[in-house]
C-alpha positions as MATLAB code, in Angstrom:
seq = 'XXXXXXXXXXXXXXXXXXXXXXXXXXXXXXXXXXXXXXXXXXXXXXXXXXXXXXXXXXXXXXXXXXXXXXXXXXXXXXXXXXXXXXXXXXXXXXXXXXXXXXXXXXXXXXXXXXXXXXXXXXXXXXXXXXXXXXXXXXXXXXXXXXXXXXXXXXXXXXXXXXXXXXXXXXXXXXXXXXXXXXXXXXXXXXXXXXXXXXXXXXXXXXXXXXXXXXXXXXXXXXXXXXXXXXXXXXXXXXXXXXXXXXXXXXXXXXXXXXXXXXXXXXXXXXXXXXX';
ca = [
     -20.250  -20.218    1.939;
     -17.030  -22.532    1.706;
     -14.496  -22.497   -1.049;
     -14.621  -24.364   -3.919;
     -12.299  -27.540   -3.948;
      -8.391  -26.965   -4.143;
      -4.789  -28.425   -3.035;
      -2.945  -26.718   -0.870;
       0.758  -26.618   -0.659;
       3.823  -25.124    1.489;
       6.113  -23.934   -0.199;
       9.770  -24.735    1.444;
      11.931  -21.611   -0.323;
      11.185  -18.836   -3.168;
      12.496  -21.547   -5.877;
      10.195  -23.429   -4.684;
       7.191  -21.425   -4.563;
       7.912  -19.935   -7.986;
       8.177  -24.044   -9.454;
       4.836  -24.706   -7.720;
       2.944  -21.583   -9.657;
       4.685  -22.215  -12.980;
       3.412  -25.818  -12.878;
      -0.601  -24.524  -12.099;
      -1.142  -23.313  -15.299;
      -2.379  -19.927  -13.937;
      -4.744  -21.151  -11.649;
      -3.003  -20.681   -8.192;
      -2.912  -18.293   -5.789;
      -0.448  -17.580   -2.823;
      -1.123  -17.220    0.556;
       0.586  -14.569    2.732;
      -1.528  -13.213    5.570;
      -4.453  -14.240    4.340;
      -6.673  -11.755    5.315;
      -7.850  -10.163    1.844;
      -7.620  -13.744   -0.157;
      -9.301  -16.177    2.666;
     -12.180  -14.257    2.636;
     -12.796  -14.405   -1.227;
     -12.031  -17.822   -1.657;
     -15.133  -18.197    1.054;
     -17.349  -16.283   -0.939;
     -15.913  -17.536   -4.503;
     -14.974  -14.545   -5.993;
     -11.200  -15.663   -6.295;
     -11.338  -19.190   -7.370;
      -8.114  -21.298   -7.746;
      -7.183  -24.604   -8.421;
      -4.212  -24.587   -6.144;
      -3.103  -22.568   -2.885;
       0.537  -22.168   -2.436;
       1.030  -20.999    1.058;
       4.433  -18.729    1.643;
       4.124  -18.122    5.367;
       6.995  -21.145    5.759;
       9.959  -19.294    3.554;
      12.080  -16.769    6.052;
      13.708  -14.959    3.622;
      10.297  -13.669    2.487;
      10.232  -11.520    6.340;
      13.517  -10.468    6.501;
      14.795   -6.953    7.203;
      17.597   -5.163    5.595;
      18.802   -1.474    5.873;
      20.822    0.493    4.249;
      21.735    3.970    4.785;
      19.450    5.297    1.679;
      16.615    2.887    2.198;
      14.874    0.312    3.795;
      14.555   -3.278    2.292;
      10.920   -5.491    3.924;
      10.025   -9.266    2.905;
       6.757   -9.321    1.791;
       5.824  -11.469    4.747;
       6.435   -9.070    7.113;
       2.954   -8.056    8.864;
       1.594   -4.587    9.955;
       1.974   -5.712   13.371;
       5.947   -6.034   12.889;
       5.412   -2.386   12.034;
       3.234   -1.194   14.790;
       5.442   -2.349   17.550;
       8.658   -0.826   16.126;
       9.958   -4.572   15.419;
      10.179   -3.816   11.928;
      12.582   -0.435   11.392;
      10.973    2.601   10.002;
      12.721    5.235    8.249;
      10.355    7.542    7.425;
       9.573    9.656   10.982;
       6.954    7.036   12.472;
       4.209    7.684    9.669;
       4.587    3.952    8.359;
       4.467    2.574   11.896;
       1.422    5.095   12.517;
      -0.286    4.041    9.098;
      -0.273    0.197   10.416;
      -1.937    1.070   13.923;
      -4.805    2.022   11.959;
      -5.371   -0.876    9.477;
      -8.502   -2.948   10.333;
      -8.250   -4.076   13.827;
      -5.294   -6.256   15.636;
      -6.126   -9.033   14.744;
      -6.036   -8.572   11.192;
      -2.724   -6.793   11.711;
      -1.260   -9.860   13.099;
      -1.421  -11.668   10.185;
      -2.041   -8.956    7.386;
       1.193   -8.420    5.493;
       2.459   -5.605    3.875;
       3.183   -7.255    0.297;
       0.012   -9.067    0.152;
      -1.775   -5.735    0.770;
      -0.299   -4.028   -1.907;
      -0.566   -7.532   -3.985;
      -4.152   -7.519   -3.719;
      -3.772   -2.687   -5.059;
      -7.099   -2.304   -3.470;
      -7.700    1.431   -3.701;
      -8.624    2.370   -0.154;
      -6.275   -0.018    1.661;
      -3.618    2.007    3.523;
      -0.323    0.235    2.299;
      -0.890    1.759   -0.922;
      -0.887    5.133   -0.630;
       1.450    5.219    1.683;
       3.784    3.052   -1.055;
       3.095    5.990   -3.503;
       3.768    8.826   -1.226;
       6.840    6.772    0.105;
       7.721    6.841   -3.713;
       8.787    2.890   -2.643;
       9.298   -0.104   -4.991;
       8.177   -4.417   -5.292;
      10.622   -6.316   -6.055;
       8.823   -9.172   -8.186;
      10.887  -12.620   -8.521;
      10.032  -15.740  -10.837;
      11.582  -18.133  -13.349;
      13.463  -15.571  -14.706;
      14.995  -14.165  -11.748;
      13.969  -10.583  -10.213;
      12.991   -7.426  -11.247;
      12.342   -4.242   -9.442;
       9.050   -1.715  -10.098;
       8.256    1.865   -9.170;
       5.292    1.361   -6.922;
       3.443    3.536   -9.202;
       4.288    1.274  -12.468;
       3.352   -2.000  -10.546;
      -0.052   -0.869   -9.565;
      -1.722   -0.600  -13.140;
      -5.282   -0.265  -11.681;
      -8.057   -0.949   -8.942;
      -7.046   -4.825   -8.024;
      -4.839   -5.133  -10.821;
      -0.730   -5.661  -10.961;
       2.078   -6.257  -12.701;
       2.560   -9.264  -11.312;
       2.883  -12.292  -13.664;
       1.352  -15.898  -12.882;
       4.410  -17.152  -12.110;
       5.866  -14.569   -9.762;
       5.686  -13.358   -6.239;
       6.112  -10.183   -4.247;
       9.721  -10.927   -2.879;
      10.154   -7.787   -0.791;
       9.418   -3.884   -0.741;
      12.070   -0.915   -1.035;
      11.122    2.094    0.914;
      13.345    5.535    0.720;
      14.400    6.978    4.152;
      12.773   10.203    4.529;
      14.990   13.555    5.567;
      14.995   14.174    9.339;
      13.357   17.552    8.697;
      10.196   15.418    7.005;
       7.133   16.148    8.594;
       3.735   14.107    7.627;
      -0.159   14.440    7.913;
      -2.066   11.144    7.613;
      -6.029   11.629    7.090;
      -8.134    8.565    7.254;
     -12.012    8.727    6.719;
     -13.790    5.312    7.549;
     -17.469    4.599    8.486;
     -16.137    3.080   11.871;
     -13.225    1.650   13.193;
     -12.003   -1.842   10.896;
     -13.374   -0.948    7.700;
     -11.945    0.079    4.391;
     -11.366    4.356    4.132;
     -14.284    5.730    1.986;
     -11.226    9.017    1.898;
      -7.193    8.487    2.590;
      -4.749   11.324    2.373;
      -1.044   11.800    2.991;
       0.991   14.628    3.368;
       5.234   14.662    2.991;
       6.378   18.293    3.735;
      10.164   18.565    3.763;
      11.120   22.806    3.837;
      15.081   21.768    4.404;
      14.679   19.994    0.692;
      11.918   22.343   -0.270;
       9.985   19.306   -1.357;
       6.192   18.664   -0.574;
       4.025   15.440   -1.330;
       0.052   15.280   -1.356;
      -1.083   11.947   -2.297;
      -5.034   10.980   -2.162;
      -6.228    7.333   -1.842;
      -9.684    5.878   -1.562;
     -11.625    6.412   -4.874;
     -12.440    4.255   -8.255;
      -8.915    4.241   -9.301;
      -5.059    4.133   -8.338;
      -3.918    6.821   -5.949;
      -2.989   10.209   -6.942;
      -0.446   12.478   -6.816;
      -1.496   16.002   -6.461;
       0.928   18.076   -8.122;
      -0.347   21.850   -8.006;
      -1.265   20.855   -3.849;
       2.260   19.976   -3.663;
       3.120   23.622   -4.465;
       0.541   25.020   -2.723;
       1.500   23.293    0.556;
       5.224   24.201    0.647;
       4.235   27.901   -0.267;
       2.181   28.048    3.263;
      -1.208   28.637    1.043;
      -3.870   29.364    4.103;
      -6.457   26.278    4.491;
      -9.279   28.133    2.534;
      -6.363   28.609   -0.620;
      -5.164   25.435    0.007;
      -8.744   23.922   -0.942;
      -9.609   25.505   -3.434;
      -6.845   24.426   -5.334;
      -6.527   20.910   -4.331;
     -10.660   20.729   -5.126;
      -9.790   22.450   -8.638;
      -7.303   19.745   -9.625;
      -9.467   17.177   -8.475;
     -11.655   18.199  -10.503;
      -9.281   18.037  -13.397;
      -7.599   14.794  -12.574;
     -10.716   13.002  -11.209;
     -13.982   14.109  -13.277;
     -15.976   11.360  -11.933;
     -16.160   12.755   -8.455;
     -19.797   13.092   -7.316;
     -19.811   16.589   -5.412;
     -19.763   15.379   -2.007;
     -17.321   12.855   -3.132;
     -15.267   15.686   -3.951;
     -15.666   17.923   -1.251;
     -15.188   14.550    1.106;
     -11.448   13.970   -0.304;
     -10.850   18.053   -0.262;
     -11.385   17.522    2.877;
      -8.932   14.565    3.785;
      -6.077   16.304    1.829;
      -6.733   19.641    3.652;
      -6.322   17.719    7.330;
      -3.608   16.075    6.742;
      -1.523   19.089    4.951;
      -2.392   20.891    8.099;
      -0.900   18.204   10.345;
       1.937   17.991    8.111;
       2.544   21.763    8.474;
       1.400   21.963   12.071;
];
């Protein structure tokens, strides 16, 4: 199939981007990578009027550090990230996370804002933005404002983001020195979307632990009574139990193999985390 009829436009600076989607009347999309949104517009699932194309604007890839955190343009792609061009504060799991996205090919186009613009629930940016505990930074006509990760994403493919605004970069903590991580990734084969996704933050300097699952129906999770379980050393067995009985508080939907399937994932990659 080809897309249905549309202009398309390149945009010269943010101001100008954000003039071009306030004068579409809500029926334009922007183009970053294009990996996710190319596709649909192919198949017409994501029809728009007008296509607004952002690669041109360089302050949407730029890179600025600080010594709490980590500021990333929207534009900048998971290849940036796999070849240590873009900096990572956070003990290599970000630049591991974006060796493992889809294939290279992808990656050298793929961004990480218009991943987490498009909050599909088993894409890897995503979790890894809520165990990061990162923020978007969203600017339009009215200037900027800056989101919790976990208040931006309201639900499966659905933001905060208004008609008229774009992603303008992404905040990212830097992790303690003493942070280890566990990354768990279940996919049918190599390229497609996880069908499981798991991360694991264990910090015993800060006595601070993070379980996060991704890769069901909804928004990832925090797992809060895993959290404790992981920085008390709880053996594997313990460990499962307890991350399978608040899954199946916090995620009642699960089919049973579902269940056992992400039980799984979080399991693996507390155990790299602690190993």
């Amino acid at each position: 199939m080809k897309p249905a009829p549309f202009s398309y436009y390149r945009a010269t600076s943010i101001d100008d981007a954000i003039t071009a989607l306030s004068g579409a009347d809500g029926m334009a999309a922007v183009l970053a990578g294009g990996q996710s949104l190319v596709p649909m517009l192919n198949l017409r699932l994501s029809p728009v009027d007008h296509l607004i194309d952002l690669s041109p604007i360089a302050a949407l890839s730029r890179q600025e550090e600080t010594p709490e955190a980590i500021c990333y343009g929207a534009l900048i792609t998971h290849a940036a990230f796999e070849d240590g061009i873009a900096p990572d504060g956070t003990n290599g799991l970000m630049r591991h996370v974006a060796s493992r996205i889809a294939y290279r090919a992808v990656r050298n186009r793929g961004t990480l804002g218009g991943a987490l613009a498009l909050a599909d629930p088993a894409a890897d940016w995503l979790t890894t933005a809520v165990a990061l505990d990162a923020s978007v930074t969203l600017t339009g006509p009215d200037g900027q404002r800056s989101l919790a990760i976990t208040d931006f994403v309201v639900g499966p493919y659905y933001t905060q983001i208004a008609e008229d605004e774009i992603i303008d970069s992404i905040v990212v903590p830097r992790r303690s020195a003493a942070e280890r991580w566990g990354y768990y990734k279940v996919a049918p084969k190599v390229g497609e979307y996880a069908k499981s996704l798991a991360i694991a933050l264990i910090d015993h300097e800060k006595a601070s632990a993070r379980l996060v699952i991704g890769a069901w129906s909804n928004v990832p999770l925090v797992l809060e009574a895993g959290d404790g379980a992981c920085l008390e050393g709880a053996k594997k067995h313990d460990l499962a139990v307890i991350v399978q009985n608040e899954l199946d508080l916090k995620m009642p939907s699960l089919s049973p193999a579902e269940r056992r399937l992400h039980t799984s994932s979080v399991v693996r990659a507390a155990e790299q985390a602690r190993s």
